[in-house]
Backbone as a chain_set.jsonl record, in Angstrom:
{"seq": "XXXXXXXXXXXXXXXXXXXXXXXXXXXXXXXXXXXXXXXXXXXXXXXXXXXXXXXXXXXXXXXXXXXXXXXXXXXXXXXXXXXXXXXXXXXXXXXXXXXXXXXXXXXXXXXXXXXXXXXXXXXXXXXXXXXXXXXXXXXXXXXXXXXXXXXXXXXXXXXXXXXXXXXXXXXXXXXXXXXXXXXXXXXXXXXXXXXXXXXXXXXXXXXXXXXX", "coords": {"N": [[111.333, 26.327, -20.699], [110.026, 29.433, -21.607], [109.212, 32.911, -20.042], [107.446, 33.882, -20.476], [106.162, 31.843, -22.624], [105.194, 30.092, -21.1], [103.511, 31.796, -19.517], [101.352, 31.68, -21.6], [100.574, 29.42, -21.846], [99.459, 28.974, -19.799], [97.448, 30.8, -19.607], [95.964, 29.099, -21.557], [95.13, 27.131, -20.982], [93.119, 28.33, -19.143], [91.285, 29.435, -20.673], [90.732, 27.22, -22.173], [89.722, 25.379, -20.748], [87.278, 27.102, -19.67], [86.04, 27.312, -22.2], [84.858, 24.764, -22.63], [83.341, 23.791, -20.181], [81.17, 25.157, -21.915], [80.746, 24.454, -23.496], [79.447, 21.692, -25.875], [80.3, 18.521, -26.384], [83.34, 18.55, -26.685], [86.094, 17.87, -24.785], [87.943, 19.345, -22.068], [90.52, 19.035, -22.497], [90.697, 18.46, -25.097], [89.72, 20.992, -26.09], [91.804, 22.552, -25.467], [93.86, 21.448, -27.263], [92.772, 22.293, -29.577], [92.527, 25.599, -29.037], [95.303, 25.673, -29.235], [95.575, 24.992, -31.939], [94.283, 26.448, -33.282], [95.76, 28.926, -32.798], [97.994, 28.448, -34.148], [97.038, 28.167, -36.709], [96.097, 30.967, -37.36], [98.358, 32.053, -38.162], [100.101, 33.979, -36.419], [100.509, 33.256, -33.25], [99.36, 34.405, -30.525], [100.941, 36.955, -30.401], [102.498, 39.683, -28.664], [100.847, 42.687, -28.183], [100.018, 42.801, -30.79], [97.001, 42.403, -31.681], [95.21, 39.552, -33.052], [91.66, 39.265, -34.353], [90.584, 37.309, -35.382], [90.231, 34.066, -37.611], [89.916, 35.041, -40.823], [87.594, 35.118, -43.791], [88.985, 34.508, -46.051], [91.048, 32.785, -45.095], [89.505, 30.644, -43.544], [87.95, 29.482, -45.113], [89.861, 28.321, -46.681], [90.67, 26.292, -44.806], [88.169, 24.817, -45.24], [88.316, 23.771, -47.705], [91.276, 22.562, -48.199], [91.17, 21.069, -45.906], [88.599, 19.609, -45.492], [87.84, 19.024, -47.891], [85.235, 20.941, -49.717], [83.96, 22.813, -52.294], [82.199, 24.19, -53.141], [81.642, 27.702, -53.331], [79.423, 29.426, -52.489], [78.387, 27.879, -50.347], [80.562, 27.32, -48.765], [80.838, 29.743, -47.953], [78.409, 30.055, -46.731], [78.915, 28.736, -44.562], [80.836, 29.693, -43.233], [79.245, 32.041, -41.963], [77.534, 31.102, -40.059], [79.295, 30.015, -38.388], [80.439, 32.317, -37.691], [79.434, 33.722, -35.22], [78.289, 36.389, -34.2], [78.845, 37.846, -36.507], [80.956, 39.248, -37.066], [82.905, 39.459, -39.302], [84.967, 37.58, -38.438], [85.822, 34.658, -37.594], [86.238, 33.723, -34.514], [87.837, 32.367, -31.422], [86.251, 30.923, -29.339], [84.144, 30.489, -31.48], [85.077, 29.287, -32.845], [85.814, 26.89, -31.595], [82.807, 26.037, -31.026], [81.483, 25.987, -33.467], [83.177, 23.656, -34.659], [82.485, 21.711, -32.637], [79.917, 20.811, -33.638], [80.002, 20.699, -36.173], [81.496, 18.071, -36.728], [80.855, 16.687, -34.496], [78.306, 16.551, -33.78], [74.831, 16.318, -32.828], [72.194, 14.645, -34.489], [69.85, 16.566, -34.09], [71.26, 18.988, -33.746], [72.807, 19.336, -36.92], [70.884, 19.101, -38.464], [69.689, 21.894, -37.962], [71.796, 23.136, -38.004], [72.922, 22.7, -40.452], [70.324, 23.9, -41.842], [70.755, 26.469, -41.212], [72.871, 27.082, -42.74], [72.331, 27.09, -45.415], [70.257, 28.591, -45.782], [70.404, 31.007, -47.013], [70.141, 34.208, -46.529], [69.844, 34.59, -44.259], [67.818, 34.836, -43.694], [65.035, 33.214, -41.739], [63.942, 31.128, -43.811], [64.536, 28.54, -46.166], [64.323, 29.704, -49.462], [62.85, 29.537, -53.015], [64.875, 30.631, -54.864], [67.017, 30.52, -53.411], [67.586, 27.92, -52.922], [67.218, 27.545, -56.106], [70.044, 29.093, -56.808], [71.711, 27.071, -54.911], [71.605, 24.703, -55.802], [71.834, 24.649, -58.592], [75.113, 25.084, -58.54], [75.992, 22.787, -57.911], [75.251, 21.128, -59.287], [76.02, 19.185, -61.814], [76.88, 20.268, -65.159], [75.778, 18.917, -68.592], [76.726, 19.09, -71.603], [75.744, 19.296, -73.54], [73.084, 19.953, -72.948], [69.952, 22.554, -74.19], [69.443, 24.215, -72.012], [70.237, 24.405, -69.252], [69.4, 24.928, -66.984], [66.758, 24.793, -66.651], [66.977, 22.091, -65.821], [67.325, 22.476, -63.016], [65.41, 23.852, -62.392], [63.622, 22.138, -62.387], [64.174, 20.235, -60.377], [64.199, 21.569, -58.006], [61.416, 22.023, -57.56], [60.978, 19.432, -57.652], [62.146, 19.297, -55.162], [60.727, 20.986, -53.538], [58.198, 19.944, -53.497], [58.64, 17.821, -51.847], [59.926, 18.569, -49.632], [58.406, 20.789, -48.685], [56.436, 21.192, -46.739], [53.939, 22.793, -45.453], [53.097, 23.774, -47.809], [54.103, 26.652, -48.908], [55.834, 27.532, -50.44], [58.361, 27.715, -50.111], [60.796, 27.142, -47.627], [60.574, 26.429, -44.185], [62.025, 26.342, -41.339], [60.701, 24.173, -39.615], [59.435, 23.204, -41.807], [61.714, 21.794, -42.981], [63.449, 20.375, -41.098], [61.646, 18.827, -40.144], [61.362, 16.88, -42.901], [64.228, 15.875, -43.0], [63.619, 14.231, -41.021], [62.832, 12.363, -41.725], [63.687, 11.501, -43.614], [66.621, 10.851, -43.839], [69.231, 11.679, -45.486], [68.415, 13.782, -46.975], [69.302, 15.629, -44.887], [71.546, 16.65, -46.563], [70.868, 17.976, -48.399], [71.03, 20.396, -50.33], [73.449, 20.804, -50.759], [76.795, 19.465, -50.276], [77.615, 19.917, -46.518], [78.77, 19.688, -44.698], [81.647, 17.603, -43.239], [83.427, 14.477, -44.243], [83.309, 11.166, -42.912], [85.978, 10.316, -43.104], [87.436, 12.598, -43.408], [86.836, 14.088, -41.155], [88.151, 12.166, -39.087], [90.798, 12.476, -39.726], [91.222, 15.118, -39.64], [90.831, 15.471, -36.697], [92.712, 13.429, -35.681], [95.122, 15.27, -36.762], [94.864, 17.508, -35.542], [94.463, 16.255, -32.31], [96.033, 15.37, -31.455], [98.337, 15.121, -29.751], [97.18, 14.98, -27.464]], "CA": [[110.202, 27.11, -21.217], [110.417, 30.83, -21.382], [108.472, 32.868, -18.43], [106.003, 34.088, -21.738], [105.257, 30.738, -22.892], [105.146, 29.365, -19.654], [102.28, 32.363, -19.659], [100.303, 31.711, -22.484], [100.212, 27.658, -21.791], [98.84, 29.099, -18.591], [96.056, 31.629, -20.318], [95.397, 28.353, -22.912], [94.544, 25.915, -20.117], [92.286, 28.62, -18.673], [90.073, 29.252, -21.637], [89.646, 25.8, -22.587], [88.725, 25.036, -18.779], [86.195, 28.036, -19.986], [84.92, 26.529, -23.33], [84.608, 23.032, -22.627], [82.321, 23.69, -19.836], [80.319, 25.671, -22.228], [80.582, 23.854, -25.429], [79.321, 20.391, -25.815], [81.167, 17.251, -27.198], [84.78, 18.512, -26.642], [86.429, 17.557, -23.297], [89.337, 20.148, -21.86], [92.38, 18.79, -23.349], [90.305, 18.445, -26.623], [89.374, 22.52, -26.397], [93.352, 23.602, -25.246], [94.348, 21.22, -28.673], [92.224, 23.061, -30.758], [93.183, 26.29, -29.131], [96.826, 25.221, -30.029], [95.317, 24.378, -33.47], [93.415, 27.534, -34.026], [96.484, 29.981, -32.697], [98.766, 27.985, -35.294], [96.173, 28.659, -38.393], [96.297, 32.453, -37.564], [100.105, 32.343, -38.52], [101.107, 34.507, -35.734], [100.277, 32.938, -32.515], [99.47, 35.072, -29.328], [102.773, 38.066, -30.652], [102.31, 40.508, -27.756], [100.509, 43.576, -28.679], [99.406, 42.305, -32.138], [95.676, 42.001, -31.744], [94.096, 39.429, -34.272], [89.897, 39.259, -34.573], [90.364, 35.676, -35.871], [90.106, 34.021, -38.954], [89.027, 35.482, -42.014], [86.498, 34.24, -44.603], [89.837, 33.553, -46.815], [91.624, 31.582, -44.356], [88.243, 29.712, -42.981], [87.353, 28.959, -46.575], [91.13, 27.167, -46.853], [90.709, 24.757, -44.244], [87.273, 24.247, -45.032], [88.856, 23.232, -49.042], [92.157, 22.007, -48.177], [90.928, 19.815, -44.913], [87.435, 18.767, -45.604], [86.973, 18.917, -49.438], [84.368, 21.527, -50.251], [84.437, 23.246, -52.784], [81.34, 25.38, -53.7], [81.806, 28.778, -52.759], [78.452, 30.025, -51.74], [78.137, 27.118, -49.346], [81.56, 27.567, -47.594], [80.439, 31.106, -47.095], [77.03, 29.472, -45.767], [79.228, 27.722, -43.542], [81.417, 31.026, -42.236], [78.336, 32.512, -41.639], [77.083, 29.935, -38.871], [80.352, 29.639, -37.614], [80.806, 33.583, -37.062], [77.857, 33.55, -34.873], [78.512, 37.885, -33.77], [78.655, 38.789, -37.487], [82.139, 40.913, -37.022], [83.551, 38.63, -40.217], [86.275, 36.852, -38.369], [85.764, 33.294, -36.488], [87.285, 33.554, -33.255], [88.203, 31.1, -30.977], [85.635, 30.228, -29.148], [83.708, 30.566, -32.269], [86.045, 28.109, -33.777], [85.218, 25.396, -30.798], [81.645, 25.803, -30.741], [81.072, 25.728, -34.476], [83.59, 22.222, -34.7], [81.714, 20.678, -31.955], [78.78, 20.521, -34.136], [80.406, 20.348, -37.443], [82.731, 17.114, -35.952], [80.562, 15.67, -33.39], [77.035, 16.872, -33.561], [74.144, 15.215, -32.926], [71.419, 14.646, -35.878], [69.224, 17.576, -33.975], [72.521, 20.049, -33.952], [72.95, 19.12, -37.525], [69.363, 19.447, -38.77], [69.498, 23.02, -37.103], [73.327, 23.775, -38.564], [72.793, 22.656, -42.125], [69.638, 24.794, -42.545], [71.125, 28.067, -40.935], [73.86, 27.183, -43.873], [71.258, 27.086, -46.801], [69.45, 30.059, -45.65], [71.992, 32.507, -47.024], [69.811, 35.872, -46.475], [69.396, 34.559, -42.749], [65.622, 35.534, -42.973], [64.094, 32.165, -41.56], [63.416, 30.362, -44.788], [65.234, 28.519, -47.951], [63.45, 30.367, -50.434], [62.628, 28.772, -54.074], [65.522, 31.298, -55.607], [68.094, 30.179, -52.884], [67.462, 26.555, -53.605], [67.808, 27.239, -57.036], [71.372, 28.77, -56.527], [72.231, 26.346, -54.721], [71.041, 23.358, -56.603], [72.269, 25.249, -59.687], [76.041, 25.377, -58.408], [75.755, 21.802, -57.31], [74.561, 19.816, -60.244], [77.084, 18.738, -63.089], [75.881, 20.241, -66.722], [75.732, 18.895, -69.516], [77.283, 20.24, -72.684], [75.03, 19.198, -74.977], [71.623, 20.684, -72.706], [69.94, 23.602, -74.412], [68.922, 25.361, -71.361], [70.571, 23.615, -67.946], [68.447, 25.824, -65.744], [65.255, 23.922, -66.603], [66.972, 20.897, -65.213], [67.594, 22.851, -61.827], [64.236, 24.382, -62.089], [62.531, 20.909, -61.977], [64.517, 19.743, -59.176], [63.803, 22.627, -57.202], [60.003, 21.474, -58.003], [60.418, 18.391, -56.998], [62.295, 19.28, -53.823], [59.619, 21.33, -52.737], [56.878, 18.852, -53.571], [59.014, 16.293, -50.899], [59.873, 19.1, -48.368], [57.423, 22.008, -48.216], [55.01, 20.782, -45.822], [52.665, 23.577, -45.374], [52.802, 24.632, -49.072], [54.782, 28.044, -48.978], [56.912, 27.27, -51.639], [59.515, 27.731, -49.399], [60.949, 25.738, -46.3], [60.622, 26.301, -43.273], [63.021, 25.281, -39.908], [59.783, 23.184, -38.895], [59.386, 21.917, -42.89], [63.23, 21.177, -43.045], [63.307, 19.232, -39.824], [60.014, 16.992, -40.552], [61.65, 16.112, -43.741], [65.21, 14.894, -42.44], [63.693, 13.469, -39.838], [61.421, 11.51, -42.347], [64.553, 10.941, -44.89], [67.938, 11.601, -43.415], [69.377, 11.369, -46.575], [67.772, 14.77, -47.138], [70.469, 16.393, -44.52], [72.839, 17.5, -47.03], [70.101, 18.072, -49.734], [71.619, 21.668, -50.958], [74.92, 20.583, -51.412], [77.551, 19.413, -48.857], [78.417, 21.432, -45.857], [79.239, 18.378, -43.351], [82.649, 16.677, -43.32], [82.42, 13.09, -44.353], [83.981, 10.189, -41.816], [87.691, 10.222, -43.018], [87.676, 14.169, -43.224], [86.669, 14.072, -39.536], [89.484, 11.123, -38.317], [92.387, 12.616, -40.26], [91.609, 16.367, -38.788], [90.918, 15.275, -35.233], [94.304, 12.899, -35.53], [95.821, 16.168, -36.414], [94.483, 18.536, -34.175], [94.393, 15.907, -31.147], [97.413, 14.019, -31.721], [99.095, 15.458, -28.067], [96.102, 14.423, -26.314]], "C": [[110.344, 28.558, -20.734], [109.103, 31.41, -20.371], [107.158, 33.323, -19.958], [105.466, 32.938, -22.501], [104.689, 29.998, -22.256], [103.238, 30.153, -19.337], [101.356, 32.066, -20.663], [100.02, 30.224, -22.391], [99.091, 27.959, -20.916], [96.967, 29.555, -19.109], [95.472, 30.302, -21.192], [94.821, 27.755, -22.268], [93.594, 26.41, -19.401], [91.268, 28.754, -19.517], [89.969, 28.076, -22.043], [88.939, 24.857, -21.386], [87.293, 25.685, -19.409], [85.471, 27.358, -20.907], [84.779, 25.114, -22.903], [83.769, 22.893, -21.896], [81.249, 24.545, -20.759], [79.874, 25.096, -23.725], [80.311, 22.241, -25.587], [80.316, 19.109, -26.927], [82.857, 17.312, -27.621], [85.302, 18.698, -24.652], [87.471, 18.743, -22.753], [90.424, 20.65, -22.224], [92.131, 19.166, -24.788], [90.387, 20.116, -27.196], [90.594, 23.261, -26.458], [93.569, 22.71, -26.599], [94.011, 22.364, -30.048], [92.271, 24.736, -30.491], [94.34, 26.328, -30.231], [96.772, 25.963, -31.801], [94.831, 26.247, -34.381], [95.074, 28.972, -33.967], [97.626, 29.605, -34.105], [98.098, 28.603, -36.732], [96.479, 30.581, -37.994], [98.093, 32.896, -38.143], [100.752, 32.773, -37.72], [100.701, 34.579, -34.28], [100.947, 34.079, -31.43], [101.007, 35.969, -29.337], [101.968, 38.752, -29.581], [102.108, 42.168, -28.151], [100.42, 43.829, -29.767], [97.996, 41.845, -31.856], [94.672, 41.714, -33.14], [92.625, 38.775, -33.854], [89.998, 37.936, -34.14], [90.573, 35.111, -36.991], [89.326, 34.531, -39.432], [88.134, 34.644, -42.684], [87.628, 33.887, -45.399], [90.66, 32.473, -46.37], [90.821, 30.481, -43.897], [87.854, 29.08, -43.713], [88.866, 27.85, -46.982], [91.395, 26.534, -46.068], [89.427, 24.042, -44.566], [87.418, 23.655, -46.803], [89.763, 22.786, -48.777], [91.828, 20.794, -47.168], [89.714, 19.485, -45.138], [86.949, 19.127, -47.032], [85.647, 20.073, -50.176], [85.338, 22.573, -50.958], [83.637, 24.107, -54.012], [81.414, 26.563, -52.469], [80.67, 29.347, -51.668], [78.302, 29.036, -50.275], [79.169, 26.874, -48.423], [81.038, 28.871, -47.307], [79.574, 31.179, -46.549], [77.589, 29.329, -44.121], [80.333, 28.729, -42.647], [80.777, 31.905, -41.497], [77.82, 32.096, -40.533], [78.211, 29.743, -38.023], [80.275, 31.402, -36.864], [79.541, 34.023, -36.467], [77.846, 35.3, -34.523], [78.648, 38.346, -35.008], [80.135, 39.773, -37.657], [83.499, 40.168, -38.573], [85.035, 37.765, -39.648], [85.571, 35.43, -37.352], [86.966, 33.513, -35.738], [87.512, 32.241, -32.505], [87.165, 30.24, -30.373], [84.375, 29.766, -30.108], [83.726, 29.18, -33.152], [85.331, 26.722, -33.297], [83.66, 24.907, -30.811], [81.189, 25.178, -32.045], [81.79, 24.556, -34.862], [82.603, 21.407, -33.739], [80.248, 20.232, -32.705], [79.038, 19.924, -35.72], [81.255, 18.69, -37.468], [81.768, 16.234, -35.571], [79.367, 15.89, -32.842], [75.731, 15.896, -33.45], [72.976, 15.178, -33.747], [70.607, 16.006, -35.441], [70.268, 18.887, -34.479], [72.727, 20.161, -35.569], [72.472, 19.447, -38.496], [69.959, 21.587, -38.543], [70.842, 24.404, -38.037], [73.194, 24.062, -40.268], [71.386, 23.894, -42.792], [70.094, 26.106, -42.41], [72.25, 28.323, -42.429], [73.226, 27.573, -45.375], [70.279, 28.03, -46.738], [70.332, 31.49, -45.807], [71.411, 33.824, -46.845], [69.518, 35.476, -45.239], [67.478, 34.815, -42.877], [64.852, 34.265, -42.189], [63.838, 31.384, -42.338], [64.576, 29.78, -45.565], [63.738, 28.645, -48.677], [63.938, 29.244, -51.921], [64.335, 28.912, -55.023], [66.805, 30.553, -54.633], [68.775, 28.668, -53.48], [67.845, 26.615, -54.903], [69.654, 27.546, -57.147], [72.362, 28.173, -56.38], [72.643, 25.281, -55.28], [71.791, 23.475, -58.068], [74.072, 25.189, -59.543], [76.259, 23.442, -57.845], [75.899, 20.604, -58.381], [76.096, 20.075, -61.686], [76.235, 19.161, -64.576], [76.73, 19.364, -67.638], [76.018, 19.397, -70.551], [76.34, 20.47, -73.313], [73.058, 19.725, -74.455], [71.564, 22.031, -73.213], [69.733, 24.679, -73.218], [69.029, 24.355, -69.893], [69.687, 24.303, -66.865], [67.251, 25.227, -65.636], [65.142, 22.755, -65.763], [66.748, 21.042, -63.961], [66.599, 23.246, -61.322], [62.976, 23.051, -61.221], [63.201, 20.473, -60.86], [64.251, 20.789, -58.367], [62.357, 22.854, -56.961], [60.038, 20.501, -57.22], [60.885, 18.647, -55.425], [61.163, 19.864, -52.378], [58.25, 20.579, -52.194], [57.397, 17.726, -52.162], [58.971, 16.942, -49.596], [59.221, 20.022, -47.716], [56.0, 21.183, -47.617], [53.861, 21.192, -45.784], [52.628, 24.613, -46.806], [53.089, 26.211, -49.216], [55.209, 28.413, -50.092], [58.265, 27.628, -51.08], [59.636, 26.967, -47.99], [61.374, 26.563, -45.267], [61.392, 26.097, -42.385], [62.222, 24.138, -39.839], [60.179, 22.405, -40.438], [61.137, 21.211, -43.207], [63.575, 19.474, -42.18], [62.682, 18.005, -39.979], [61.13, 16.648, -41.597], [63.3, 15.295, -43.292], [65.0, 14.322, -41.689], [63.19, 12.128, -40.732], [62.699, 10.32, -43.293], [65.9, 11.426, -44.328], [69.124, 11.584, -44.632], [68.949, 13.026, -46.859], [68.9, 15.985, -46.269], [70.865, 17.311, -45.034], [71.938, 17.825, -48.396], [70.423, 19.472, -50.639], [72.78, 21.702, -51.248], [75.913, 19.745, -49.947], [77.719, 20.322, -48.05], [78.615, 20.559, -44.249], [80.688, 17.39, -43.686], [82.286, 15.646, -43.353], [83.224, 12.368, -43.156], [85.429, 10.716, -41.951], [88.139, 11.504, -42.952], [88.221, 14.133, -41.644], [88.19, 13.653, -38.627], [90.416, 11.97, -38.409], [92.006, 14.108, -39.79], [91.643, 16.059, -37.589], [92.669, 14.182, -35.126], [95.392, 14.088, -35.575], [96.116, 17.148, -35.39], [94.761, 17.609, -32.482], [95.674, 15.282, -30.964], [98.269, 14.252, -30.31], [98.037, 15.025, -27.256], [96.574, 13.004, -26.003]], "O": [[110.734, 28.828, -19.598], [108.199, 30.672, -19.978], [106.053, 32.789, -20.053], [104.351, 33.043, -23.012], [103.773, 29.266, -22.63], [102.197, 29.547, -19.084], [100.23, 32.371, -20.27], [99.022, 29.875, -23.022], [97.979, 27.452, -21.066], [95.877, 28.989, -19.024], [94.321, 30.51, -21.574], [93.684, 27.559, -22.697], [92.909, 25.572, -18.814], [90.225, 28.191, -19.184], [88.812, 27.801, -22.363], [88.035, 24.029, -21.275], [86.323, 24.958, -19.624], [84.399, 26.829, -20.616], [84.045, 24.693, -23.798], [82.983, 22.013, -22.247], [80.191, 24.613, -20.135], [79.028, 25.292, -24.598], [81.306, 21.568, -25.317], [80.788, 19.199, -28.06], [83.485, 16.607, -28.41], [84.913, 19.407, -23.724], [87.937, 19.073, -23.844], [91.035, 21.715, -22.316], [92.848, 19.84, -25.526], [90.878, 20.49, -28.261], [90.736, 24.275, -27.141], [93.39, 23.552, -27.479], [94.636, 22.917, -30.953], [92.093, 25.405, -31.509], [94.409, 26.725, -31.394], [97.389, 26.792, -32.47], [95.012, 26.819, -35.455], [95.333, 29.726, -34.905], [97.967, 30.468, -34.914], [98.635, 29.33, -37.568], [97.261, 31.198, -38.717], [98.644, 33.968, -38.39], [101.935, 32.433, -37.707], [100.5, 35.709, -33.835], [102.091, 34.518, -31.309], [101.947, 35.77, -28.567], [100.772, 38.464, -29.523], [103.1, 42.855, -28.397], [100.665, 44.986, -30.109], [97.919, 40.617, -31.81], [93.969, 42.423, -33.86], [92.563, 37.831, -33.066], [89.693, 37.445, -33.053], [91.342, 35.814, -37.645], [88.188, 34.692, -38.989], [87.88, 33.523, -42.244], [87.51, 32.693, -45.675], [90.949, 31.471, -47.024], [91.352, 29.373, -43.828], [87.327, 28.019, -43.377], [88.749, 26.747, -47.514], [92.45, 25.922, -46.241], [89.354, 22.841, -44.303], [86.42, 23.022, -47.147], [89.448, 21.674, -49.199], [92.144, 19.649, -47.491], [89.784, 18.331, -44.717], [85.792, 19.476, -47.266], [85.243, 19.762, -51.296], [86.464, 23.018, -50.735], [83.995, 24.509, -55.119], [81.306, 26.457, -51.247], [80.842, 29.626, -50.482], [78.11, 29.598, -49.197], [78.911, 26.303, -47.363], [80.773, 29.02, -46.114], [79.442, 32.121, -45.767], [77.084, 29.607, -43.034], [80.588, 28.467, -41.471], [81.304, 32.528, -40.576], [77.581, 33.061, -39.808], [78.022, 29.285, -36.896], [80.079, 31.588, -35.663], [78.681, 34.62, -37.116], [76.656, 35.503, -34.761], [78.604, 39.575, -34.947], [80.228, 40.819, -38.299], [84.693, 40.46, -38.65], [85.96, 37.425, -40.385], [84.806, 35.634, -36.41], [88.158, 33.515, -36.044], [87.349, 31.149, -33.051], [87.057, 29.056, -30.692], [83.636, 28.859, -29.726], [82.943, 28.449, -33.759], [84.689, 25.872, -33.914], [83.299, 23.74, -30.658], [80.613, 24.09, -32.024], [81.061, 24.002, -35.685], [81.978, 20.454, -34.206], [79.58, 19.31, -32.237], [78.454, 18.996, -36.278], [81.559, 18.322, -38.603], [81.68, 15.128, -36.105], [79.14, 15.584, -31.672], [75.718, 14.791, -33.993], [72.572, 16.33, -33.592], [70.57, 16.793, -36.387], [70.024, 19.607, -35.448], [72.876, 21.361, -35.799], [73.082, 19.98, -39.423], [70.685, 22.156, -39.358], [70.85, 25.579, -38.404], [73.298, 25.053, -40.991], [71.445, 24.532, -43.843], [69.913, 26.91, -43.324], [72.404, 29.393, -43.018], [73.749, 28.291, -46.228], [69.5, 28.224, -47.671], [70.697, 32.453, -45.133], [72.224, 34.732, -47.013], [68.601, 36.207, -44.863], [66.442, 34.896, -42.217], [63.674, 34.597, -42.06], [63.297, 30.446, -41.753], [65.594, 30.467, -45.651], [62.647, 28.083, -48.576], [64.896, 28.473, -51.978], [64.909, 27.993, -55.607], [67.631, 29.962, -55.329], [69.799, 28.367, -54.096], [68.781, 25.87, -55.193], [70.46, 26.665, -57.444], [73.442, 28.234, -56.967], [73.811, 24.893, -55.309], [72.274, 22.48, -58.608], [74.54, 25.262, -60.679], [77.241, 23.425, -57.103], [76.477, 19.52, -58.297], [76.763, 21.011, -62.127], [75.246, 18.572, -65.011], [77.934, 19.12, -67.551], [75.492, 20.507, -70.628], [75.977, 21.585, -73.688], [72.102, 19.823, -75.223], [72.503, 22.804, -73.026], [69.847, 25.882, -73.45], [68.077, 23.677, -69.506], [69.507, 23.717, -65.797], [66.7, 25.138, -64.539], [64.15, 22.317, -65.179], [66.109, 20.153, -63.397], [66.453, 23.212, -60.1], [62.162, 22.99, -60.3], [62.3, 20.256, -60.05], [63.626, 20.077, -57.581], [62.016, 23.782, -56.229], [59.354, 20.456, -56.197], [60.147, 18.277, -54.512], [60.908, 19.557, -51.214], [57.592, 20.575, -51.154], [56.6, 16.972, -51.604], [58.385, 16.473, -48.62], [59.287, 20.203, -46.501], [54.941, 20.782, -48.098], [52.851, 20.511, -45.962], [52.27, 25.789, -46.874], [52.196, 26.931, -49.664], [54.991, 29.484, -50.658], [59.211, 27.803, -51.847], [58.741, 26.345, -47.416], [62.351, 27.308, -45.349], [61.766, 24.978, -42.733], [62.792, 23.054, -39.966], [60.9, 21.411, -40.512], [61.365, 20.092, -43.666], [63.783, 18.29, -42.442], [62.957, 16.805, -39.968], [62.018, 15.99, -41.054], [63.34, 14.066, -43.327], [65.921, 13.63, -41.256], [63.237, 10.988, -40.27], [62.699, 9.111, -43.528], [66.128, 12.626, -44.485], [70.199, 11.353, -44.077], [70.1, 13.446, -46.978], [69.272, 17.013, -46.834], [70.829, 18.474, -44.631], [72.557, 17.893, -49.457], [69.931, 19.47, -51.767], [73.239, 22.579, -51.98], [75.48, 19.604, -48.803], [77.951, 21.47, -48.429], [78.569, 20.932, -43.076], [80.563, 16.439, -44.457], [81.217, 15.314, -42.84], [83.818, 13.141, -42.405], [85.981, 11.41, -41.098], [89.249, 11.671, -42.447], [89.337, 14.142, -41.124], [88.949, 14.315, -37.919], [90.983, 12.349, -37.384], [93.088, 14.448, -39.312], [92.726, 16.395, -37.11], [93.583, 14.519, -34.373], [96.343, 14.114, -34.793], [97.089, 17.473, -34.711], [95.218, 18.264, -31.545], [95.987, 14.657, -29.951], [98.882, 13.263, -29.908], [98.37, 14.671, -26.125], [95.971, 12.32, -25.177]]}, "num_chains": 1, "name": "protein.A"}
């Protein structure tokens, strides 16, 4: 091993010492893998006096379509959004670990909490009526033969409110979100996907952990 890889094994085993006590539901080894994992996706792992951010929204958006199946736009960019918790458009590393530990191995509160920050695409606190429709609208399968598919999206966006607006806003809440998955968990992913399903999960963590 060369005396510079010998160094950067060194630097890898110290930041995931670092995240792992700070990040829940990944152990040590698990956090230096997904280092590994994350310096590999950038293409040009730790070059010496090449300083990259992180991933982009085009590279973040092609593992989050090539390894876990999505494949509405607005809602992977929901889901870059929550991940890049500093706003500077790149997911960094520890960025990377924090936002898998929840996306991976979260627990129904983390989840609850994740999925709405995803479906609140203007960040303001709310899913608004108009977001929902968006969403709901990019979501749903048309019909050829409907004169006016928006009506269909309109009424579901009716009824969703009628199930989840609690305190009658016409918009939802963190609190009205919450009550209702708690009520219907089934309700979770109610704006579209933005959660890996089981076999997603296995077959990336087999990749990513596979030296563990």
């Amino acid at each position: 091993m060369s005396e510079m890889s010998a160094m950067n094994r060194k630097l890898i085993q110290n930041l995931a010492e670092t995240i792992s006590k700070q990040v829940k539901h990944f152990n040590k080894t698990e956090a230096e893998c997904l280092i590994w994992f994350f310096n590999g996706l950038l293409g040009d792992p730790t070059v010496p006096g090449r300083v990259v951010n992180g991933l982009d929204r085009g590279k973040f958006r092609n593992i989050l379509h090539n390894t876990f199946g999505m494949t509405d736009d607005m809602i992977m960019d929901g889901v870059f959004c929550v991940f890049d918790k500093d706003n500077d458009s790149f997911v960094n590393v520890k960025e990377w670990i924090e936002g898998l530990s929840v996306f991976l191995r979260g627990t129904l509160d983390e989840k609850i909490k994740y999925c709405f920050d995803v479906y609140d695409l203007n960040s303001d606190g709310y899913i608004s009526r108009e977001e929902m429709f968006q969403m709901l609208k990019n979501s749903l399968i048309r019909e050829p033969t409907e004169e006016d598919p928006d009506e269909g999206v309109k009424d579901l966006v009716e009824i969703t409110l009628k199930k989840m607006d609690h305190d009658h806003d016409s918009r939802l809440s963190y609190a009205d979100f919450e009550k209702a998955v708690r009520e219907e968990n089934l309700l979770l992913e109610a704006f579209g996907p933005c959660l890996p399903d089981a076999k997603s999960i296995l077959v990336f963590e087999q990749h990513a952990f596979r030296s563990t």
